[in-house]
C-alpha positions in Angstrom: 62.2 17.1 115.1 59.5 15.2 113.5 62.4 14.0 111.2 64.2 12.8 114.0 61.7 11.0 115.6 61.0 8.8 112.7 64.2 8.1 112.2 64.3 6.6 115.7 61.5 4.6 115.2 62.8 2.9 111.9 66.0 2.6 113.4 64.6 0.0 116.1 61.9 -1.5 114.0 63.9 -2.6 111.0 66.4 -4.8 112.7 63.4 -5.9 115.3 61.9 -7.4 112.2 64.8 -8.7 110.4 65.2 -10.4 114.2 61.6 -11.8 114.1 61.5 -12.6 110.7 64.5 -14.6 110.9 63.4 -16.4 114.0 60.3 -17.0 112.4 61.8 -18.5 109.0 63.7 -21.0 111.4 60.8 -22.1 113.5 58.6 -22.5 110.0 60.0 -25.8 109.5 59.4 -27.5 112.9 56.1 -26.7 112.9 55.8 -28.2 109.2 57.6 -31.6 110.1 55.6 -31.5 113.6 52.1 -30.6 111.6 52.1 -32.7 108.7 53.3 -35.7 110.7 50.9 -35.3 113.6 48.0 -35.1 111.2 48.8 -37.9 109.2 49.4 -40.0 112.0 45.5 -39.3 112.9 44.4 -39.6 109.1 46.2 -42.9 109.1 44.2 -44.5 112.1 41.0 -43.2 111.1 40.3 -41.7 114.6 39.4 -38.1 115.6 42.3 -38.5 118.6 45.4 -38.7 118.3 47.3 -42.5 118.5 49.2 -43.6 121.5 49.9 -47.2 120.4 51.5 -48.8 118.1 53.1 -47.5 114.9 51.2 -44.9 114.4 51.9 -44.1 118.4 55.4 -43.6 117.3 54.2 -41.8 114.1 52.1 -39.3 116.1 55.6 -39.3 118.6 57.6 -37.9 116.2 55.3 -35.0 115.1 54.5 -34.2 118.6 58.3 -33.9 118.8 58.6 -31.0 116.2 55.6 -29.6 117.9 56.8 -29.5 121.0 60.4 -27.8 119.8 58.9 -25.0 117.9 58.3 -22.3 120.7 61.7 -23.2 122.0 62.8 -22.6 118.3 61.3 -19.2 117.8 62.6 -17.9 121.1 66.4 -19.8 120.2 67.0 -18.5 116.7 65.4 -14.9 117.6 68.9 -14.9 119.9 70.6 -16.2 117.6 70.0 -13.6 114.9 70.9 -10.9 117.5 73.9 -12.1 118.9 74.8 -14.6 117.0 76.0 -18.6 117.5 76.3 -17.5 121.4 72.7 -16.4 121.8 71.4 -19.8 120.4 71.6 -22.0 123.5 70.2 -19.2 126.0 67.4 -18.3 123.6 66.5 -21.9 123.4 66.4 -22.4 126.8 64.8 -19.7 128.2 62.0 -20.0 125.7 61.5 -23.4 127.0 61.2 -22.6 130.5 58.7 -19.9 128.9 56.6 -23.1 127.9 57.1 -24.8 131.3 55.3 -21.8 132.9 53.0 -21.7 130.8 54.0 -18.1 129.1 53.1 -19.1 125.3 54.5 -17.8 122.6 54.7 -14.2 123.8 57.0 -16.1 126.3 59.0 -17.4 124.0 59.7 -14.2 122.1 60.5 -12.6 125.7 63.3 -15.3 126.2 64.4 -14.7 122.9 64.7 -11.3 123.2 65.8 -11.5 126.7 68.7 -13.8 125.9 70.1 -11.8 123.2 70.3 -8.8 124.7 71.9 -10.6 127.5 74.7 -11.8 125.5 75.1 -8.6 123.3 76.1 -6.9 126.9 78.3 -10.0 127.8 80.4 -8.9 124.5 80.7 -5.6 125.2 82.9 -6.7 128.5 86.9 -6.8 128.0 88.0 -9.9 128.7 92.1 -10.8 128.9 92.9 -12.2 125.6 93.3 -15.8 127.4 89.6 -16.3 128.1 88.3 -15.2 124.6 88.7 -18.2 122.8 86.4 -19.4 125.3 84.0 -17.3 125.3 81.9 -18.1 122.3 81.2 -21.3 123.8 81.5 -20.8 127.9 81.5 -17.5 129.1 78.5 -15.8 126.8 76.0 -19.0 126.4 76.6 -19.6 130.2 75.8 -16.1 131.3 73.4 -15.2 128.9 71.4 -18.5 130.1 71.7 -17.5 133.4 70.4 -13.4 133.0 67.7 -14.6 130.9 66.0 -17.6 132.3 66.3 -15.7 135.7 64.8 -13.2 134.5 61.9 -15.4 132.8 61.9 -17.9 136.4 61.5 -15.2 138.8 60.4 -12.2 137.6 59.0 -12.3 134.0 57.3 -15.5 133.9 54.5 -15.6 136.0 53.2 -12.2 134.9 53.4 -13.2 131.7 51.8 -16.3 131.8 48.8 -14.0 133.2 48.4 -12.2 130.4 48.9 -15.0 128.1 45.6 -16.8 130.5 43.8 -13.5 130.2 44.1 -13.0 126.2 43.3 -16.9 125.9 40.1 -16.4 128.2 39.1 -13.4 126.1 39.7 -15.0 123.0 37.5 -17.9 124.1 34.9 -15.7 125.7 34.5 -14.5 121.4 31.0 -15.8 120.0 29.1 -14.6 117.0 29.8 -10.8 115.6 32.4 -10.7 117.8 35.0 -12.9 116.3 34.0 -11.5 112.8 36.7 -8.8 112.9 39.7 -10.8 114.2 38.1 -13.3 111.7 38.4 -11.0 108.9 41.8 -9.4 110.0 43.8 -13.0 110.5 42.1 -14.0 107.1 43.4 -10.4 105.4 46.8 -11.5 106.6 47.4 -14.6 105.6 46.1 -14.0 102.0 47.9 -10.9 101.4 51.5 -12.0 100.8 50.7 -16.0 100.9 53.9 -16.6 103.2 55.5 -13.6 103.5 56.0 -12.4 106.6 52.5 -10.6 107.5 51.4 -14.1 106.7 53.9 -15.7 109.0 52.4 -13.0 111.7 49.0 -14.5 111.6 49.6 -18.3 111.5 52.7 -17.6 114.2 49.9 -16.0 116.2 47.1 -19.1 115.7 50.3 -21.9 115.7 50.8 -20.8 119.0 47.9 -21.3 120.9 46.8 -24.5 118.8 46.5 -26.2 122.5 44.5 -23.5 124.0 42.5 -21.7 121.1 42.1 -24.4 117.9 39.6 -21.8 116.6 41.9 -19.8 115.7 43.5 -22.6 113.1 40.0 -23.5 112.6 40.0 -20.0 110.3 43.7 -19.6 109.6 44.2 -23.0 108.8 41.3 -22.4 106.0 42.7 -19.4 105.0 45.9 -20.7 104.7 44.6 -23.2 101.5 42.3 -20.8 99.9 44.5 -18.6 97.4 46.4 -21.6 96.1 42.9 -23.8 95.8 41.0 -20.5 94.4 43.8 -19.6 91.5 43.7 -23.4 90.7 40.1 -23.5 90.4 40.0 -20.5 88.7 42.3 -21.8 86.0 40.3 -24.9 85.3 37.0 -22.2 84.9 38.7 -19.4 83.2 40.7 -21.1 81.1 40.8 -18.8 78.2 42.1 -16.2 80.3 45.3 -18.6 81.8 48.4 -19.6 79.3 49.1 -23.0 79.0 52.0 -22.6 81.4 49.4 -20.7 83.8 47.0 -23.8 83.4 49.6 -26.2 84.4 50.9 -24.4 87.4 47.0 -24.3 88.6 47.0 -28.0 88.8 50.1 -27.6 91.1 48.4 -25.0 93.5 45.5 -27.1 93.9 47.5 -30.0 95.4 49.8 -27.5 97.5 46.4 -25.5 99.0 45.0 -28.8 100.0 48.7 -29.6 101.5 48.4 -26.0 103.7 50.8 -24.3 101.5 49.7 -20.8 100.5 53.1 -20.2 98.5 51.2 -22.4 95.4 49.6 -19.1 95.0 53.1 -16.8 94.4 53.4 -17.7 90.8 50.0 -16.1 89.9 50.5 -13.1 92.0 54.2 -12.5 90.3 52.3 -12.4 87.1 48.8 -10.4 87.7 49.5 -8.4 91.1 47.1 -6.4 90.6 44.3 -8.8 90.5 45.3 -11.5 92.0 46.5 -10.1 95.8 42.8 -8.5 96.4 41.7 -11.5 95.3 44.0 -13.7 97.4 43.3 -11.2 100.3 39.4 -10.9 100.3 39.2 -14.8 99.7 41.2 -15.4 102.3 39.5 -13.4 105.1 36.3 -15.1 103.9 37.6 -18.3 104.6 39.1 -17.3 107.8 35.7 -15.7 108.8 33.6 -18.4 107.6 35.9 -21.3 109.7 35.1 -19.0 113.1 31.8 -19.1 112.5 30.9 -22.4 111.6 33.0 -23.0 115.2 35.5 -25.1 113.4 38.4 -26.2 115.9 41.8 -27.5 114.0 43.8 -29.0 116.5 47.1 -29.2 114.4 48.9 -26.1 114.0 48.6 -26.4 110.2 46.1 -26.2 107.6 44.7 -26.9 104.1 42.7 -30.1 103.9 45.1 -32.5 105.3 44.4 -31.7 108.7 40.8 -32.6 108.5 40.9 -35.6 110.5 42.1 -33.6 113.3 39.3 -30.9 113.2 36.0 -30.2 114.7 33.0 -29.5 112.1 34.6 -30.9 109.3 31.9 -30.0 106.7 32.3 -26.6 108.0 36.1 -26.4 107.5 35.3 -27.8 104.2 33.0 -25.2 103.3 34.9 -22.7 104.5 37.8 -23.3 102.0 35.1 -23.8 99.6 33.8 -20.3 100.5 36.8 -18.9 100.2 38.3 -20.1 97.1 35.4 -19.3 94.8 35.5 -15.5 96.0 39.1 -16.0 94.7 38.5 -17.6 91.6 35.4 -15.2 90.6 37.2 -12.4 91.4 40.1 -13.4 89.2 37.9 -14.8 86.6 36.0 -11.8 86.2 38.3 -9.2 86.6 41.1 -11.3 84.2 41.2 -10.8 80.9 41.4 -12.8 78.2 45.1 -14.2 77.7 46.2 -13.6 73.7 49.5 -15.2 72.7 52.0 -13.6 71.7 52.4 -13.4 68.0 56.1 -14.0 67.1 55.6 -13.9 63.3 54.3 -10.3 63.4 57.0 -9.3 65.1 60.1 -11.4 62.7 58.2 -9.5 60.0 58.2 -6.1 61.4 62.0 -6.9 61.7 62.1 -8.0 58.0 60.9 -4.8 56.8 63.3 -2.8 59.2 66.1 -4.7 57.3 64.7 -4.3 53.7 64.7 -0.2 54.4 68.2 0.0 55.8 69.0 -2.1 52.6 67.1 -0.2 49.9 68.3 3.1 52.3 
């Protein structure tokens, strides 16, 4: 029975991942376009708000753009991956009535969900073999538009939106110790597979709510940088313990942490696992910690360093990655060992000998 019942659960859970996971990889890269334009609009004019006039108006347009789209995004492609090219259009718009009534992301995955499940029972209708052909692109987007954004309009939203104003007052109504465990948690995750999807959970959670809770980017956005900046440091410390190859790549993770990309870490982690995730991990939830406590507020829904001109307490951003990326490098520094080449010569004359035997043999 016991047997049974976990079957059941992995039998929803697996595709409901696959689902968000998808969704999530197709949102990832509005929010990158939005984020990284939107703060170097601000960087560019040199103000702590953003521009409205002028080129850089048009700059900080654009980014605003992708920002806008991404909830709409997550919500779209979360339909799409369930019921395919017809889900698209009702998942995007149902997650964008979500935003207009102020549901939030959890909105957003609501109308996703919603929408295909909406079309998935469409299919499973019998239509005459005359209206098929149009249903791909009339009869399931239509319907499936209609089920779920009524659904969302008149009976989903508003509660929704509720909860969504009652997690963002409780979030807000954090100080001190108390943020220290979500501080530490958030951290964990974004560290602990540097862009896989428990990472994608944490900054998809702070991304979010960027408008209504920019401490939470304040820490994740620091977290975010801190394995890519701490292995790079680390390799410029420790750098009889890094191959030349190892060395190099350090260079290359510095300039992605500061750029927000926590993926500069990967290559370090393929090679060491074992040290380098804990390390990744611990460093990150320092950082993450550190950034709530120093009440840093990132206002972009990105992070490393090159959102700085759009975030509260500056120096305490700044220390935070700080913070965070020696705790990685130490930790890798100490627990590393030295790197040895590998000596090729021993080796061709190990096979030398092999061949003198067989010869003499």
């Amino acid at each position: 029975m016991a047997e049974n019942a976990k079957k059941k659960k992995t039998s929803w859970w697996a595709p409901a991942q696959r689902h968000l996971m998808t969704a999530t990889g197709y949102m990832i890269p509005f929010v990158v376009a939005g984020g990284i334009i939107f703060a170097l609009s601000v960087m560019i004019s040199g103000q702590p708000s953003a521009p409205t006039t002028g080129w850089l108006g048009k700059l900080n347009s654009i980014g605003a753009a992708g920002l806008a789209l991404f909830i709409p995004a997550l919500g779209g492609y979360l339909a799409f991956s369930m019921a395919d090219r017809p889900g698209l259009a009702p998942g995007f718009i149902t997650a964008y009535l979500a935003v207009q009534i102020h549901a939030g992301f959890l909105g957003g995955i609501l109308g996703g969900i919603l929408a295909g499940y909406a079309v998935n029972l469409l299919k499973k209708i019998k239509l005459p073999a005359n209206f098929r052909t149009l249903s791909s692109i009339f009869i399931y987007p239509l319907g499936g538009t209609l089920i779920a954004g009524g659904l969302m309009v008149f009976v989903l939203g508003g509660p929704i939106a509720e909860i969504m104003k009652a997690l963002t007052n409780f979030l807000n109504g954090l100080h001190g110790a108390a943020k220290a465990p979500l501080g530490v948690l958030l951290g964990a995750m974004v560290g602990v597979d540097m862009g896989g999807p428990i990472n994608k959970v944490a900054y998809t959670f702070a991304q979010t709510q960027v408008n209504t809770l920019p401490f939470l980017m304040g820490g994740v956005g620091a977290a975010g940088a801190t394995p890519p900046i701490g292995l790079g440091i680390a390799t410029l410390i420790f750098r009889n313990k890094f191959s030349s190859e190892e060395r190099d790549a350090g260079i290359a993770a510095l300039v992605m942490g500061t750029m927000g990309i926590t993926e500069g870490a990967i290559p370090f982690a393929t090679a060491d696992p074992i040290r380098v995730i804990p390390a990744n991990t611990i460093g990150a939830a320092v950082a993450c910690l550190s950034g709530f406590m120093f009440g840093c507020l990132n206002h972009a829904p990105w992070g490393g360093l090159i959102v700085l001109p759009v975030v509260d307490h500056r120096l305490g951003y700044i220390a935070a990655v700080a913070m965070g990326a020696i705790v990685v490098a130490v930790i890798v520094g100490v627990t590393k060992k030295k790197y040895v080449a590998e000596d090729h010569t021993e080796n061709s004359d190990d096979d030398d000998d092999i061949d003198f035997d067989v010869q003499n043999f």
